[in-house]
C-alpha positions in Angstrom: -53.2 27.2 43.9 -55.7 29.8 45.1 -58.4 27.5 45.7 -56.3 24.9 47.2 -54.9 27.7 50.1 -58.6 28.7 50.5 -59.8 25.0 51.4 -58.5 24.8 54.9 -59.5 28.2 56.0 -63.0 27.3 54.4 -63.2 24.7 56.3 -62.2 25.6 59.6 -64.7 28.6 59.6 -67.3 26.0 59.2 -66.0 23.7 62.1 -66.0 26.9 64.3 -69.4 27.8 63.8 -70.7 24.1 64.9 -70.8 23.6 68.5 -68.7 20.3 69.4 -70.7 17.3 68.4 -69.6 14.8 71.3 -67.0 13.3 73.3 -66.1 9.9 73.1 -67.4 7.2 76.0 -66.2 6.3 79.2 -67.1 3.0 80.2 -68.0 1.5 77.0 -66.0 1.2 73.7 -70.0 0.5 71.3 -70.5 3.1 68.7 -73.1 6.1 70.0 -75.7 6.9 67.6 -75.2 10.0 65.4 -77.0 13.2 66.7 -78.3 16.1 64.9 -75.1 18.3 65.7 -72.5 15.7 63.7 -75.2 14.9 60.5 -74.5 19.0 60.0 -71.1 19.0 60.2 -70.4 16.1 57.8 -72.6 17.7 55.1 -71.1 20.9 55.3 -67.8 19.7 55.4 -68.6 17.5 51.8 -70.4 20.6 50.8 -67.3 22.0 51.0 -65.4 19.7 49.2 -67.7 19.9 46.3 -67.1 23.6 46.3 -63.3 23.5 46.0 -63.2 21.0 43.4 -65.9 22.7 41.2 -63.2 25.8 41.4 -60.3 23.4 40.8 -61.7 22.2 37.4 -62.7 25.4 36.3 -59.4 26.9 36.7 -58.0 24.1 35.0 -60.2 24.5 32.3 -59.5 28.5 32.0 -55.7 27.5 32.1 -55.8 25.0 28.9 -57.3 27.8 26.9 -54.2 30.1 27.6 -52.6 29.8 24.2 -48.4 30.4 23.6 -46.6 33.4 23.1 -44.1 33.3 20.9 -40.8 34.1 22.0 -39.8 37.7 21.0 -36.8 38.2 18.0 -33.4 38.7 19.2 -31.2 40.1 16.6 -27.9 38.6 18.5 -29.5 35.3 18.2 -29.9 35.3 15.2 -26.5 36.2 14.5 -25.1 32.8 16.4 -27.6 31.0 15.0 -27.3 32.3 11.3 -25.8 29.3 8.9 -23.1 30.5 6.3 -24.4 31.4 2.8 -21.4 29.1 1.7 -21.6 26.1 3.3 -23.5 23.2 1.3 -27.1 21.8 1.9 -26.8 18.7 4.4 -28.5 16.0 5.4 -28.4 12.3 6.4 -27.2 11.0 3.1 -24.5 14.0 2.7 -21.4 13.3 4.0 -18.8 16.2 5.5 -15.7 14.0 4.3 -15.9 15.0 0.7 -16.2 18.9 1.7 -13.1 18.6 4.4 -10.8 16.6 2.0 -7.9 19.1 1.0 -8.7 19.1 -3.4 -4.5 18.5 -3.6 -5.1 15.3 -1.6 -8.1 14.0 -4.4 -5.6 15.3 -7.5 -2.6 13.2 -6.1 -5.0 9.9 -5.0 -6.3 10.5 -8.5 -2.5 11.0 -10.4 -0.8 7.7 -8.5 -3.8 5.7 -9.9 -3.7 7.1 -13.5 0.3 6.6 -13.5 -0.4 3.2 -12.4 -3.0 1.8 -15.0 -0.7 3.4 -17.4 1.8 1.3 -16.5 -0.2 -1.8 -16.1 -0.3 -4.8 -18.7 -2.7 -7.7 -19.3 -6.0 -5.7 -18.2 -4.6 -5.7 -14.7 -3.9 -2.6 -12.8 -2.1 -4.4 -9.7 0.7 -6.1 -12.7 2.8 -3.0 -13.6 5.3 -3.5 -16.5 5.8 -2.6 -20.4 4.5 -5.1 -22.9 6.8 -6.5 -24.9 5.4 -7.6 -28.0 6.7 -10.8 -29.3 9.5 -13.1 -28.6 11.1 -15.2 -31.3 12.7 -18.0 -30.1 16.3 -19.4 -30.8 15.7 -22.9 -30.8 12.3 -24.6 -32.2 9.7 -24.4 -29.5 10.3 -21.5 -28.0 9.4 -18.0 -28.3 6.2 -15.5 -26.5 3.3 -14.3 -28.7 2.3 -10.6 -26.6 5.0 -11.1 -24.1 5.1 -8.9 -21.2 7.9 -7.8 -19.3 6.6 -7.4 -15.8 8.4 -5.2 -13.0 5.8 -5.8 -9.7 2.6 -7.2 -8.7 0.2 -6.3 -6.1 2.3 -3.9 -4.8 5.4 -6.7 -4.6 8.2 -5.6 -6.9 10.5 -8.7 -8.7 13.8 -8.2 -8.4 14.2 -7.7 -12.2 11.7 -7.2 -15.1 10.7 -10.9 -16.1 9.2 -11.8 -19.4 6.0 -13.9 -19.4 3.0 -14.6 -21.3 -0.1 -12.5 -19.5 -1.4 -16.1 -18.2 1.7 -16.5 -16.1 1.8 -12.9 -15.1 -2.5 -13.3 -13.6 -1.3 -16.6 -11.8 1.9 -14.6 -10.3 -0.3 -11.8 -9.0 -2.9 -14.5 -8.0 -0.5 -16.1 -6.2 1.1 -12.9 -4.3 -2.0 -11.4 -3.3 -3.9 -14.5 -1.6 -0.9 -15.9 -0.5 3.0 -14.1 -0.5 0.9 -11.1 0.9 -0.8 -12.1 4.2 1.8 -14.9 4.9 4.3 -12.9 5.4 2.4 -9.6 6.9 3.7 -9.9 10.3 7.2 -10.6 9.5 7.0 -8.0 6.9 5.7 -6.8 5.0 7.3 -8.3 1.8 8.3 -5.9 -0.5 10.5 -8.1 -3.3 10.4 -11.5 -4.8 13.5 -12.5 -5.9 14.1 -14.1 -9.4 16.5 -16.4 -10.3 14.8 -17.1 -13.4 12.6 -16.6 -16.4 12.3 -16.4 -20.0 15.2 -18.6 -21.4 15.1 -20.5 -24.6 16.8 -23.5 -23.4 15.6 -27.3 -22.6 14.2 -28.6 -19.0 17.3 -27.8 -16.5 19.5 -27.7 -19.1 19.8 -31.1 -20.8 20.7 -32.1 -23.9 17.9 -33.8 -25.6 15.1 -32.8 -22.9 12.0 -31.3 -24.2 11.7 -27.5 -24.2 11.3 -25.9 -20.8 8.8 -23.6 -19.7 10.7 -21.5 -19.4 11.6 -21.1 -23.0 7.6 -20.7 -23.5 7.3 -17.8 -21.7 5.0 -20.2 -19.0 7.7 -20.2 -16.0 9.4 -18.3 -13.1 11.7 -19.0 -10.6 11.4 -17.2 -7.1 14.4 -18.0 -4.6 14.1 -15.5 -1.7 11.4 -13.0 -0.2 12.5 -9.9 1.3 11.0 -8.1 4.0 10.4 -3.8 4.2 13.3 -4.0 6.5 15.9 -5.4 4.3 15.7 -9.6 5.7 15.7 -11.7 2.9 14.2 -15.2 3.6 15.6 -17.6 1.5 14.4 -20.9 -0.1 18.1 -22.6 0.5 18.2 -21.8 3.7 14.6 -20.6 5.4 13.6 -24.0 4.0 15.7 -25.9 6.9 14.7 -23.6 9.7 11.5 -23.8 12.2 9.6 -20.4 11.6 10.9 -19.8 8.1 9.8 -23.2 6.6 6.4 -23.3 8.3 5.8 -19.6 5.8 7.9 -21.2 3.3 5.9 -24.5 2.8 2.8 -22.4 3.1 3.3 -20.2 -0.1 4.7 -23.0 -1.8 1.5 -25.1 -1.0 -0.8 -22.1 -2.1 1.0 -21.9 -5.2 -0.6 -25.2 -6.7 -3.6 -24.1 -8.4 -3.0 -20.3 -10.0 0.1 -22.3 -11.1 -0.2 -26.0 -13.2 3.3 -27.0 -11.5 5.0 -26.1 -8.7 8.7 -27.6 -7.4 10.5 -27.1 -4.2 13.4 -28.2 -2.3 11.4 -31.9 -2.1 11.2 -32.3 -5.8 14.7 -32.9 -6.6 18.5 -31.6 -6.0 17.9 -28.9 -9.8 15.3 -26.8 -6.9 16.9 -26.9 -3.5 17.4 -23.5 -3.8 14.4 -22.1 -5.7 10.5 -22.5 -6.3 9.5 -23.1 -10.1 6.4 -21.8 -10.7 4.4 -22.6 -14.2 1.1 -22.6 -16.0 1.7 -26.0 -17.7 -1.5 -27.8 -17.3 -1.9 -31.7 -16.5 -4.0 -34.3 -17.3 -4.2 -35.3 -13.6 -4.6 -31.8 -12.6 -1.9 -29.6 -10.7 1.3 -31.3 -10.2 3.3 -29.9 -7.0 6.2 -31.1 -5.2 
């Protein structure tokens, strides 16, 4: 900066001491040829030049040879800046969630989960129930070998504990999860299936000489009405009939056929207007569903 506000005076002191080289023509605009006079000041003024820039570079040079100082200790900033002997080591794979989490919210996450696989049956935490051992049957053909008694699945309670083999009780909670579930999630949530019926020794819809249900096997459920958090209860009787309800209705019923072997609704014939028969009979032909 020195150099640079010693350049002009420099230069002017040299201009001074020159005597004016020569005015410009008259009556003609061609170039005059150089004297002595201007030949001086152009060299001293490039002379001049050549000085200041010789002093530029080596203060530049002096400059990039100043090394740092370091900043001098301040005991209060340390003090701010001082990290707590407590708090644990962190980096970008640590993650503060685990440190803020309250312990009595990990003990109770940890305590509803225990309490429910103890009270889960067939190697599935999402079916809760008791396991019921076996079921001799009245007549000849029925019966359960390791029946469960199952009270909800996926989060969906039945309306009463239902006995079933573990087969049935998989394709129930199959069928609820992937289906029941998100179908009715905005009219919902569903929160109850409602059983009109399961194990029952007895004979395909009750007739004398018919083969033995599936009921009677353990193999069958009956769902006739879904109800909602707030207390609606969609039937099959009547939802079935109705725009919004039997668009959800015939959806669930559809998804049913394949966890389940056969699946009847109101369109099969006048013994299920009111009810879905779900079971885990399997076909020749595949699933049957109507």
């Amino acid at each position: 900066m020195i150099v640079r506000a010693l350049f002009p005076a420099t230069l002017a002191a040299v201009l001074s001491a020159l005597p004016v080289a020569a005015t410009a023509p008259e009556t003609s605009l061609r170039p005059q040829a150089r004297t002595t006079q201007t030949v001086a000041v152009s060299a001293a003024v490039q002379e001049a030049s050549v000085q200041v820039a010789a002093a530029e570079a080596a203060a530049f040079v002096v400059s990039s040879r100043a090394r740092p100082v370091s900043r001098p200790v301040s005991d209060q900033l340390v003090q701010v800046a001082a990290r707590p002997a407590d708090l644990p080591s962190l980096g970008p794979d640590v993650s503060l969630r685990p440190y803020m989490r309250p312990k009595a919210v990990e003990e109770e996450a940890f305590f509803k989960r225990r309490k429910k696989r103890k009270g889960s049956v067939c190697g599935n935490i999402e079916i809760q129930g008791q396991a019921a051992g076996d079921i001799p049957g009245k007549i000849r053909g029925c019966g359960i070998t390791d029946a469960v008694r199952v009270t909800s699945v996926s989060g969906v309670r039945l309306s009463r504990p239902s006995l079933m083999t573990c087969d049935t009780a998989r394709s129930l909670n199959k069928w609820v999860d992937r289906s029941v579930i998100p179908t009715f999630r905005r009219r919902g949530p569903v929160v109850e299936l409602k059983i009109a019926a399961h194990y029952s020794c007895r004979t395909r819809n009750n007739r004398p000489g018919a083969k033995i249900s599936e009921h009677g096997k353990g193999r069958a459920i009956d769902i006739s009405a879904f109800r909602m958090k707030d207390g609606e209860e969609i039937t099959v009787l009547e939802g079935w009939k109705r725009g919004s309800t039997r668009k959800m209705l015939r959806r669930v019923w559809k998804a049913a056929c394949g966890p389940f072997g056969t699946v009847l609704g109101p369109n099969a014939d006048r013994y299920h207007r009111d009810h879905f028969h779900l079971d885990t009979a399997r076909h020749r032909g595949g699933a049957y569903c109507r």
